[in-house]
PyMOL Python script that loads the backbone (N, CA, C, O; Angstrom):
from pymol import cmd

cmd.read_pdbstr("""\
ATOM      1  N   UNK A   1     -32.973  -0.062  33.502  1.00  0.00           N
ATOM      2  CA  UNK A   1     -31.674  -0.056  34.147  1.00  0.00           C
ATOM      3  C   UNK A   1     -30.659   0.519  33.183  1.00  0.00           C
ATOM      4  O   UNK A   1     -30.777   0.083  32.038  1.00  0.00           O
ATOM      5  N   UNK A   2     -29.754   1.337  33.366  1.00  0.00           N
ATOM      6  CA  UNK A   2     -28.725   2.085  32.720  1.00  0.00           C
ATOM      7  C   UNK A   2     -27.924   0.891  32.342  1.00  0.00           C
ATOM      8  O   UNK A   2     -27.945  -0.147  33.003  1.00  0.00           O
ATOM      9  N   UNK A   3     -27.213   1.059  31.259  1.00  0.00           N
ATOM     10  CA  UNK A   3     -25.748   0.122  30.522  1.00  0.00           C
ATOM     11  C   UNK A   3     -24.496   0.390  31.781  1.00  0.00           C
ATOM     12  O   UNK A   3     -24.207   1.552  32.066  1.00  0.00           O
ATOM     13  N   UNK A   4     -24.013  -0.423  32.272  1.00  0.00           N
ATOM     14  CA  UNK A   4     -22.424  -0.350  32.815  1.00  0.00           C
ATOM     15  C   UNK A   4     -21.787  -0.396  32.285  1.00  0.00           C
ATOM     16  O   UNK A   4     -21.723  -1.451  31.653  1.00  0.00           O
ATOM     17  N   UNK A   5     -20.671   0.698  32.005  1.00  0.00           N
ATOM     18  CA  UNK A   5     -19.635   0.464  31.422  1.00  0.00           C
ATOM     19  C   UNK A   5     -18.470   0.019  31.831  1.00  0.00           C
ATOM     20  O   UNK A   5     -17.969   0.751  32.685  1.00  0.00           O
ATOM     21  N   UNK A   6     -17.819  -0.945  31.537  1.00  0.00           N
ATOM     22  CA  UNK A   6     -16.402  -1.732  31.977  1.00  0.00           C
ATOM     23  C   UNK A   6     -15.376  -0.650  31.597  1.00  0.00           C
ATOM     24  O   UNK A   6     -15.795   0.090  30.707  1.00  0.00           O
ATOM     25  N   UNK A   7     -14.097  -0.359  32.060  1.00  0.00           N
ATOM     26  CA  UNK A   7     -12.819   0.935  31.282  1.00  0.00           C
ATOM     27  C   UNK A   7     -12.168  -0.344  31.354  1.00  0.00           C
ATOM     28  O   UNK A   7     -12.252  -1.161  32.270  1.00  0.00           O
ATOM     29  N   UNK A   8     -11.292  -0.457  29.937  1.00  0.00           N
ATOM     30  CA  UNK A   8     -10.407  -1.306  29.418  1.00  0.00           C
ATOM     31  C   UNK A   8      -9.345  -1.508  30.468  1.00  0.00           C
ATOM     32  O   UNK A   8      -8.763  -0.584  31.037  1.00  0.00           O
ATOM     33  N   UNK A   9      -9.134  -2.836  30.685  1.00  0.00           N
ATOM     34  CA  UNK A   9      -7.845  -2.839  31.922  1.00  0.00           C
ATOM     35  C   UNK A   9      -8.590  -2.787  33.281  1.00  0.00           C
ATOM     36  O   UNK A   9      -7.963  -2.646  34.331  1.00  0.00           O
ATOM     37  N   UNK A  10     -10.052  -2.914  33.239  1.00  0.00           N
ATOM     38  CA  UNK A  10     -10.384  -2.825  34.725  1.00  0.00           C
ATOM     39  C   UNK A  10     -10.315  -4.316  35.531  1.00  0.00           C
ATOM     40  O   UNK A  10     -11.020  -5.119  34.920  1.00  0.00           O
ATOM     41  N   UNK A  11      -9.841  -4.764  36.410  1.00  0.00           N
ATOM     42  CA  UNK A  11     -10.268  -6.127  36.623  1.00  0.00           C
ATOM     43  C   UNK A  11     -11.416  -6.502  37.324  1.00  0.00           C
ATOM     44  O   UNK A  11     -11.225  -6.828  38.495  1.00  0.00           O
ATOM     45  N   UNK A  12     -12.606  -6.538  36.885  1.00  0.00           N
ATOM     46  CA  UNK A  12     -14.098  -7.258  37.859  1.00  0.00           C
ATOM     47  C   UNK A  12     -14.136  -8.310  38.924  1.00  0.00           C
ATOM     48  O   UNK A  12     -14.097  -9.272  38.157  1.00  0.00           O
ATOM     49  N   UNK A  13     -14.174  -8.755  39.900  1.00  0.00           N
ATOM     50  CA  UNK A  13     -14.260  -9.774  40.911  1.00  0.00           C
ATOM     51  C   UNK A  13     -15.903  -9.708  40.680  1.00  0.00           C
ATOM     52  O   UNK A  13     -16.760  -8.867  40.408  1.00  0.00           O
ATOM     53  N   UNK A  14     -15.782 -11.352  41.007  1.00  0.00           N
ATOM     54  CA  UNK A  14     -17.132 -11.871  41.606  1.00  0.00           C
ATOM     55  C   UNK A  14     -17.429 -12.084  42.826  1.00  0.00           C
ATOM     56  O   UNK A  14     -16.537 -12.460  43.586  1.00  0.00           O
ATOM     57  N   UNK A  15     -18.644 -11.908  43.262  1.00  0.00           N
ATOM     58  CA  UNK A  15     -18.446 -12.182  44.861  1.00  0.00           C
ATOM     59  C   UNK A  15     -17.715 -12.833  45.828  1.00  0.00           C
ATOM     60  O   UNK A  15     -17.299 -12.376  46.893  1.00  0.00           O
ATOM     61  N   UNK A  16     -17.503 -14.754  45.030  1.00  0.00           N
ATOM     62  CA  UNK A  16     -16.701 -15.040  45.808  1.00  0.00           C
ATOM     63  C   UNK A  16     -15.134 -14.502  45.617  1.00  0.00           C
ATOM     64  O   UNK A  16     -14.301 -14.764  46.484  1.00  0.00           O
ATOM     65  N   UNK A  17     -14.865 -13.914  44.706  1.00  0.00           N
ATOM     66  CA  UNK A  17     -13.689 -13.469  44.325  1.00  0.00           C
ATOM     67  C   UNK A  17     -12.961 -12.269  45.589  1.00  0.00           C
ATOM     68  O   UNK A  17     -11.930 -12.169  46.255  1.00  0.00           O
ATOM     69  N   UNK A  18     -14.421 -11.413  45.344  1.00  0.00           N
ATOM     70  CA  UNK A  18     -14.170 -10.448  46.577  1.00  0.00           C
ATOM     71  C   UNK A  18     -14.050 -10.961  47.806  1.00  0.00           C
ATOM     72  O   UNK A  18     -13.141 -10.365  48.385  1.00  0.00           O
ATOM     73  N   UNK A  19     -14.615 -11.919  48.589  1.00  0.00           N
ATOM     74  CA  UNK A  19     -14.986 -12.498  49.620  1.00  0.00           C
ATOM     75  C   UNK A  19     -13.377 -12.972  50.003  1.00  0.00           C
ATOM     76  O   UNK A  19     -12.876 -12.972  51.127  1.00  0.00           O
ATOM     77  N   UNK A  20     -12.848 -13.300  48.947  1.00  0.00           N
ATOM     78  CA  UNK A  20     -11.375 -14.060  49.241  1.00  0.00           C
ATOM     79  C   UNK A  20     -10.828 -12.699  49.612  1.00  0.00           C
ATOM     80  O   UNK A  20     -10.186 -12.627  50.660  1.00  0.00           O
ATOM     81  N   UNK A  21     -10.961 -11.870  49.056  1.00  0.00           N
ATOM     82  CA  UNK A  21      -9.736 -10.435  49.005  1.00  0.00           C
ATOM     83  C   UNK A  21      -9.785  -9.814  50.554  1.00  0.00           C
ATOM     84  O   UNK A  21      -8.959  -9.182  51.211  1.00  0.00           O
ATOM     85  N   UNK A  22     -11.245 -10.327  50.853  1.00  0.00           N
ATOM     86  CA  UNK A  22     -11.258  -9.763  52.106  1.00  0.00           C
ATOM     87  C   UNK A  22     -11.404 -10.449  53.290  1.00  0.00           C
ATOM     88  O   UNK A  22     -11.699  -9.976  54.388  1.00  0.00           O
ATOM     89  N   UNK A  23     -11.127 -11.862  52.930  1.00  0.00           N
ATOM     90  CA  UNK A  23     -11.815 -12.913  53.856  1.00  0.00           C
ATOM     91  C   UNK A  23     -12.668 -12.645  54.680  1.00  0.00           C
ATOM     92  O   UNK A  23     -12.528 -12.165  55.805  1.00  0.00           O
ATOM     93  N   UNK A  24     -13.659 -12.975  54.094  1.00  0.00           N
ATOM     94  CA  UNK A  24     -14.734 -13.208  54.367  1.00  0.00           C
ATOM     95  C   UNK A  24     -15.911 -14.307  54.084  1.00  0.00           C
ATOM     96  O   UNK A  24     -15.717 -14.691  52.931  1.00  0.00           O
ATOM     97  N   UNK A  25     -16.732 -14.795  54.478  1.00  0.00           N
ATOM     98  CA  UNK A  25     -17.537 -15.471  53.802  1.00  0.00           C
ATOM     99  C   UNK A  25     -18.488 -14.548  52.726  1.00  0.00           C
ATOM    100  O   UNK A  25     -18.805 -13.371  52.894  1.00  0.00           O
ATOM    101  N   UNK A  26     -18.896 -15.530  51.427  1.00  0.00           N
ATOM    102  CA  UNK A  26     -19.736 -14.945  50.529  1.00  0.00           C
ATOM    103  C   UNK A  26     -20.916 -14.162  50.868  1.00  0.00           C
ATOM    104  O   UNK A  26     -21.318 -13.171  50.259  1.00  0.00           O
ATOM    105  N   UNK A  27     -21.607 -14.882  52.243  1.00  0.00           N
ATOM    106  CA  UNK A  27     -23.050 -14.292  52.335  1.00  0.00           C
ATOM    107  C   UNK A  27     -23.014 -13.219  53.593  1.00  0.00           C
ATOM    108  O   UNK A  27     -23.919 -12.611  54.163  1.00  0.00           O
ATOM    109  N   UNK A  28     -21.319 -13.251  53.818  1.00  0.00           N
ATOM    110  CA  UNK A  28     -21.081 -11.914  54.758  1.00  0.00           C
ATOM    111  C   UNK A  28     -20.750 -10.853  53.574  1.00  0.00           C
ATOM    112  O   UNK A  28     -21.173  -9.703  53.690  1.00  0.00           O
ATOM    113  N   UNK A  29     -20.385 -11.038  53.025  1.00  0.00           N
ATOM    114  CA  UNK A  29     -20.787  -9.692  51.694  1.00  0.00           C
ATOM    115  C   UNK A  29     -21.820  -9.445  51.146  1.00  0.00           C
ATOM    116  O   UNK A  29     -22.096  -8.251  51.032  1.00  0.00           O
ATOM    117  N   UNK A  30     -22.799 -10.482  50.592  1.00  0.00           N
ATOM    118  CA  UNK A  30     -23.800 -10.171  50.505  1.00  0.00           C
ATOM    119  C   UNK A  30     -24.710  -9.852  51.746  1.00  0.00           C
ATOM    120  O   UNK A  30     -25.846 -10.176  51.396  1.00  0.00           O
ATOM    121  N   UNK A  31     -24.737  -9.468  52.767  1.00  0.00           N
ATOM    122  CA  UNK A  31     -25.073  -9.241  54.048  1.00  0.00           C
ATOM    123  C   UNK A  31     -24.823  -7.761  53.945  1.00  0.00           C
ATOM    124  O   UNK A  31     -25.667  -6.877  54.091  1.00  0.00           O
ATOM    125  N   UNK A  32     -23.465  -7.607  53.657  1.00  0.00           N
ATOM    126  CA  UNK A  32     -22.595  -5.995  53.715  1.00  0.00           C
ATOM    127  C   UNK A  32     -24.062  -5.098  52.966  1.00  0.00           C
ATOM    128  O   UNK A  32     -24.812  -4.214  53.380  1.00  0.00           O
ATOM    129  N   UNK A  33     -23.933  -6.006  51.476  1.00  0.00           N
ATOM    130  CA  UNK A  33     -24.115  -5.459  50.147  1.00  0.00           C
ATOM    131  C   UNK A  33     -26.093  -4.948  51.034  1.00  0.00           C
ATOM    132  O   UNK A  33     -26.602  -3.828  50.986  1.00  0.00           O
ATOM    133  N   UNK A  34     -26.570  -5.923  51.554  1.00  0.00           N
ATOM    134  CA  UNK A  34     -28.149  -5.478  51.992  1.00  0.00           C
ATOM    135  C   UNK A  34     -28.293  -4.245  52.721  1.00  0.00           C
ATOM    136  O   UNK A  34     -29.239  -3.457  52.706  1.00  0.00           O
ATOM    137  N   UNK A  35     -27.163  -4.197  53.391  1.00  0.00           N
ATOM    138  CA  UNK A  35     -27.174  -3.628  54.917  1.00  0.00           C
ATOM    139  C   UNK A  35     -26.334  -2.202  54.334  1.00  0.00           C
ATOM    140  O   UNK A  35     -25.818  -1.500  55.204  1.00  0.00           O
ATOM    141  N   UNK A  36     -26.211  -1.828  53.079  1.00  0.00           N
ATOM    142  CA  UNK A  36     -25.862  -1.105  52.711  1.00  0.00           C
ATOM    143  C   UNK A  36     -23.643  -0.562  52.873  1.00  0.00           C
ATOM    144  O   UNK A  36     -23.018   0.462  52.597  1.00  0.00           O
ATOM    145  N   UNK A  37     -23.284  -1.792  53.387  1.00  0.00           N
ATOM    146  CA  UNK A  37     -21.806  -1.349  54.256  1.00  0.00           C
ATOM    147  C   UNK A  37     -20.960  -2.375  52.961  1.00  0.00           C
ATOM    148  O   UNK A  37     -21.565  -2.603  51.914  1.00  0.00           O
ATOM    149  N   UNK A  38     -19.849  -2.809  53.138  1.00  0.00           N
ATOM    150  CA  UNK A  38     -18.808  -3.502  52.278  1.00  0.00           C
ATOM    151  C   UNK A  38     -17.884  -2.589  51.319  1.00  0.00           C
ATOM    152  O   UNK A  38     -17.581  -1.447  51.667  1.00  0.00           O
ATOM    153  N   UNK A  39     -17.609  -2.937  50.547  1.00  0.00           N
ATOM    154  CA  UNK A  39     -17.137  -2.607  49.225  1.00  0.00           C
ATOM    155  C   UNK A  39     -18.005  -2.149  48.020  1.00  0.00           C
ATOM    156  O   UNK A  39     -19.039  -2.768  47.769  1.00  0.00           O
ATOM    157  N   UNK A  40     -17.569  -0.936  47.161  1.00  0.00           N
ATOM    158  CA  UNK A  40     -18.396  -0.569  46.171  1.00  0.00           C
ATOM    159  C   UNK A  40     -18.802  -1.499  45.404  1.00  0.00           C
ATOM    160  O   UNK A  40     -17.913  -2.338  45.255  1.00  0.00           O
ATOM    161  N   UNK A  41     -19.806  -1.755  44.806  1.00  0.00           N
ATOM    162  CA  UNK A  41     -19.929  -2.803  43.950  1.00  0.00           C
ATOM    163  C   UNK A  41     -20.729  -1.931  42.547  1.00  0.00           C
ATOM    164  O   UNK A  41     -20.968  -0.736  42.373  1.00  0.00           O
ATOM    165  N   UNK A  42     -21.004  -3.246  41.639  1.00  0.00           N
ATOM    166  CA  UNK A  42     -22.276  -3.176  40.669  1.00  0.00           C
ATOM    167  C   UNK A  42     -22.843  -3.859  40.698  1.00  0.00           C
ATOM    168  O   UNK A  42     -22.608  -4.910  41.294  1.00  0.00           O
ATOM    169  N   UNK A  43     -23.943  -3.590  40.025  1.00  0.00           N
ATOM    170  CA  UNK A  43     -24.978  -4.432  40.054  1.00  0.00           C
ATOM    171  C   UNK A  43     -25.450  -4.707  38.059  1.00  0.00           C
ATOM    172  O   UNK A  43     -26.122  -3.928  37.383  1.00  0.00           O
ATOM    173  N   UNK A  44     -25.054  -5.544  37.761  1.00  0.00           N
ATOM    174  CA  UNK A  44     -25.244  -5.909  36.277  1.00  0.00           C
ATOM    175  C   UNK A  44     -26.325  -6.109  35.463  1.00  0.00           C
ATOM    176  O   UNK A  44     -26.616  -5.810  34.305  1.00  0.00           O
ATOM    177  N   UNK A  45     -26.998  -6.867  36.636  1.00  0.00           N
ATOM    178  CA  UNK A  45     -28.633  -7.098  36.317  1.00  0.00           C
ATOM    179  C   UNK A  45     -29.293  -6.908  36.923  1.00  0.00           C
ATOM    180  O   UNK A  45     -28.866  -6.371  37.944  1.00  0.00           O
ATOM    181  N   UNK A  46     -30.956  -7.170  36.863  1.00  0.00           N
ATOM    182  CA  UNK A  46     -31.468  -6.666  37.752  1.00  0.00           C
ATOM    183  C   UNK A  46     -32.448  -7.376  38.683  1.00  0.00           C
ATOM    184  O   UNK A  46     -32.576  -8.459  38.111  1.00  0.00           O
ATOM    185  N   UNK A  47     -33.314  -7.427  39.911  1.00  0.00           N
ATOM    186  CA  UNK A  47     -33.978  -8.364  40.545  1.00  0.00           C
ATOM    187  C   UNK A  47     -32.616  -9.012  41.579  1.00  0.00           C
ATOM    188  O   UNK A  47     -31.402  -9.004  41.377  1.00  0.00           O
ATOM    189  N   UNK A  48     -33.246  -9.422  42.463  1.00  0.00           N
ATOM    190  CA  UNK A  48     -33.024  -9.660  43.645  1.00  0.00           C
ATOM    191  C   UNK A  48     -31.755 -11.225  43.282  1.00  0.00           C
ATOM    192  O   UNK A  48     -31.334 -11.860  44.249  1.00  0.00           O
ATOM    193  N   UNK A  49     -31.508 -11.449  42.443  1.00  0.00           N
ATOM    194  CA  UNK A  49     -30.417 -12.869  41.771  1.00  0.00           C
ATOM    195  C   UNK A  49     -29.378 -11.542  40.643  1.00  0.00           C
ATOM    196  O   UNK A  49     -28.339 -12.031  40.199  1.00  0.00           O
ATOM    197  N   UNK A  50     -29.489 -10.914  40.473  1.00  0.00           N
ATOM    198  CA  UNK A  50     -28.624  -9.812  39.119  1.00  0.00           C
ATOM    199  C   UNK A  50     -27.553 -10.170  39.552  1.00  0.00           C
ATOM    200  O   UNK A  50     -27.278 -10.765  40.594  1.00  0.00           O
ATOM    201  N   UNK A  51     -26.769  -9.709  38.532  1.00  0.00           N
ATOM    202  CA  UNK A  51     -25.187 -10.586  38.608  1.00  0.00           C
ATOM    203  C   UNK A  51     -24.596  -9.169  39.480  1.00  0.00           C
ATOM    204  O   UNK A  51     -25.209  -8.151  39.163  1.00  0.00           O
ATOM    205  N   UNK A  52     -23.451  -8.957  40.570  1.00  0.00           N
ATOM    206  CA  UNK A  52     -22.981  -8.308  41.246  1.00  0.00           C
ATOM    207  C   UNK A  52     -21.088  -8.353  40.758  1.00  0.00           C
ATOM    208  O   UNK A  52     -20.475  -9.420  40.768  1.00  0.00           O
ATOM    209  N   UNK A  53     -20.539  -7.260  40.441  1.00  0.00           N
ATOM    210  CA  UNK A  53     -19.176  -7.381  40.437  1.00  0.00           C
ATOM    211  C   UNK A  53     -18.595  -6.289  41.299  1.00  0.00           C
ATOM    212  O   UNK A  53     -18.969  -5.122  41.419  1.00  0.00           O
ATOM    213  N   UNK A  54     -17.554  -6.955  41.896  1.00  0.00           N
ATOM    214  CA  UNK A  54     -16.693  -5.486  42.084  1.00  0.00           C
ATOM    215  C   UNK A  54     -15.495  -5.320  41.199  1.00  0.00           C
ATOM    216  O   UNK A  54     -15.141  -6.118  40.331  1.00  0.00           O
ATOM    217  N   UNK A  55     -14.670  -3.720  41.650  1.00  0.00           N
ATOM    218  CA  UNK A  55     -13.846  -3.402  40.578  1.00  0.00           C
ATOM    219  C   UNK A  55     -12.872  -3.558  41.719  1.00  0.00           C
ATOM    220  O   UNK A  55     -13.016  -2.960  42.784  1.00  0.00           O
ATOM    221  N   UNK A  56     -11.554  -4.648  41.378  1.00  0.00           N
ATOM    222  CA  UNK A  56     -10.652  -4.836  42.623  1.00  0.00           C
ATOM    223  C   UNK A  56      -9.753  -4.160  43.327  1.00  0.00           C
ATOM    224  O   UNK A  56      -9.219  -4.553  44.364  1.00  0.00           O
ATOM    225  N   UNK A  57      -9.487  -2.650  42.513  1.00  0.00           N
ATOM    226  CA  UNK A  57      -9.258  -1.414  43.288  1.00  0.00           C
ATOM    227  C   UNK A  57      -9.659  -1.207  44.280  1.00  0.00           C
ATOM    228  O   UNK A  57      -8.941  -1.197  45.280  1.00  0.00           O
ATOM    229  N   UNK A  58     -11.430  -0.889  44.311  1.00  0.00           N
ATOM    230  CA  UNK A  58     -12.193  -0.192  45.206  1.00  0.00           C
ATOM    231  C   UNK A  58     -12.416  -1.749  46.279  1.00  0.00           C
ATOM    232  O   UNK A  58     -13.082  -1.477  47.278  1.00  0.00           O
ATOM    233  N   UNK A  59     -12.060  -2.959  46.224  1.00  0.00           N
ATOM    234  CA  UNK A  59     -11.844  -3.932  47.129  1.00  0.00           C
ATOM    235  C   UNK A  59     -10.811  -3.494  48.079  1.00  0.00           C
ATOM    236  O   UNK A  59     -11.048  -3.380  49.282  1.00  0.00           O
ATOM    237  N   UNK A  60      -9.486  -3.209  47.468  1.00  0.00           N
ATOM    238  CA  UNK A  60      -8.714  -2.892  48.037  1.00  0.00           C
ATOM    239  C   UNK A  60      -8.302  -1.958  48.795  1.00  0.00           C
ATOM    240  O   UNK A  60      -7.597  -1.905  49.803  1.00  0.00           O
ATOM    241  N   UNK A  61      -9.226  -0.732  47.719  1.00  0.00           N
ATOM    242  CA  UNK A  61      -8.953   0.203  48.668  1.00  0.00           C
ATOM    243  C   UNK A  61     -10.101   0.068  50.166  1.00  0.00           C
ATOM    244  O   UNK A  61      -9.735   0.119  51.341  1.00  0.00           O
ATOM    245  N   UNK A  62     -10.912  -0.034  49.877  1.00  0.00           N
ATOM    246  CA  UNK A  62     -12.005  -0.646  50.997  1.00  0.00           C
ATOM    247  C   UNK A  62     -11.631  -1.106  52.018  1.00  0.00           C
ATOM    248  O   UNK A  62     -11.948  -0.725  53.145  1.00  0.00           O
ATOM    249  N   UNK A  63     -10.576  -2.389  51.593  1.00  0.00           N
ATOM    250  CA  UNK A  63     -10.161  -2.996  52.861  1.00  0.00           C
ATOM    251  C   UNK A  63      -9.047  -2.160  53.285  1.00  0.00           C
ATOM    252  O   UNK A  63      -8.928  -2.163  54.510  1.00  0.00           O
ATOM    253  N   UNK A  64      -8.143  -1.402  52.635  1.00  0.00           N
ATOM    254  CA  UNK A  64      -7.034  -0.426  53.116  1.00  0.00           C
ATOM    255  C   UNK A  64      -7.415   0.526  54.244  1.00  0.00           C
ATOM    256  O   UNK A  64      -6.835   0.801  55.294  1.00  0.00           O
ATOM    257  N   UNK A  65      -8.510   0.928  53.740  1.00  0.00           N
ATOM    258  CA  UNK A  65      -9.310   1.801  54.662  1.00  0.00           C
ATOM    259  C   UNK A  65      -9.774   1.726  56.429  1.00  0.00           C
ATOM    260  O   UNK A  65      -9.995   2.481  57.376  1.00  0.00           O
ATOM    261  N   UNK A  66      -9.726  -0.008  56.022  1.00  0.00           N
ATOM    262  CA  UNK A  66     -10.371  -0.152  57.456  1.00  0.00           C
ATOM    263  C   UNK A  66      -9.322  -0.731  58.271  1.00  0.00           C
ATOM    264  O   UNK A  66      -9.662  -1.212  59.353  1.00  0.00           O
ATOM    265  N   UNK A  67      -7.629  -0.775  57.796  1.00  0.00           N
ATOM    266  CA  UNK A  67      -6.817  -0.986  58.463  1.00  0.00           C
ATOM    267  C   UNK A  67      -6.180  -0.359  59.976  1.00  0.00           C
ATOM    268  O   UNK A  67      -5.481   0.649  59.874  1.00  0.00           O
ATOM    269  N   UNK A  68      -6.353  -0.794  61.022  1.00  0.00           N
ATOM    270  CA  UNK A  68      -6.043  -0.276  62.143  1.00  0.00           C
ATOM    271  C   UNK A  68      -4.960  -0.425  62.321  1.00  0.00           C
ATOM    272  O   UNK A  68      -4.378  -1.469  62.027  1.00  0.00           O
ATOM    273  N   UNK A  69      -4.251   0.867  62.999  1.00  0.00           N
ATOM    274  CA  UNK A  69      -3.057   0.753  63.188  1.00  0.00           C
ATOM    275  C   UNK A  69      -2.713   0.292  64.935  1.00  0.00           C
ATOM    276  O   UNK A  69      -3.431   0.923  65.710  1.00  0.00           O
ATOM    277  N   UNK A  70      -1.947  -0.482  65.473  1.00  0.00           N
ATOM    278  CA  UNK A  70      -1.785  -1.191  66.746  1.00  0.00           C
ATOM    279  C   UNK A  70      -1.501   0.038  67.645  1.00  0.00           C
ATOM    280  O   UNK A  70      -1.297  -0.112  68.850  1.00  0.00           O
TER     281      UNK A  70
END
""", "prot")
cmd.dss("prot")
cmd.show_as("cartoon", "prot")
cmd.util.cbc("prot")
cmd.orient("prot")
């Protein structure tokens, strides 16, 4: 598995971290994350338990994205 690199000043969320940003439940992101759909993520480690972060930009922008307008 390749090294991830963190850029100084980035802020990481943890799943449930993300889950709040987007309300959602935890295992509806990890659901996203199987099914290939959600928010960009990483993957830190490796095997089917590896630690998962997102970068809370690409949360945001994610959810910006899917904003409908009325």
């Amino acid at each position: 598995m390749s090294e991830v690199t963190i850029p100084d000043g980035e802020d990481w969320l943890t799943p449930p971290e993300a889950a709040k940003v987007v309300k959602v439940a935890v295992q509806t992101l990890a659901n996203w994350r199987a099914a290939g759909l959600g928010p960009p993520y990483s993957k830190l480690s490796e095997g089917r338990a590896g630690r998962v972060r997102y970068l809370r930009r690409d949360v945001l922008r994610w959810r910006a994205e899917r904003q409908v307008a009325a």
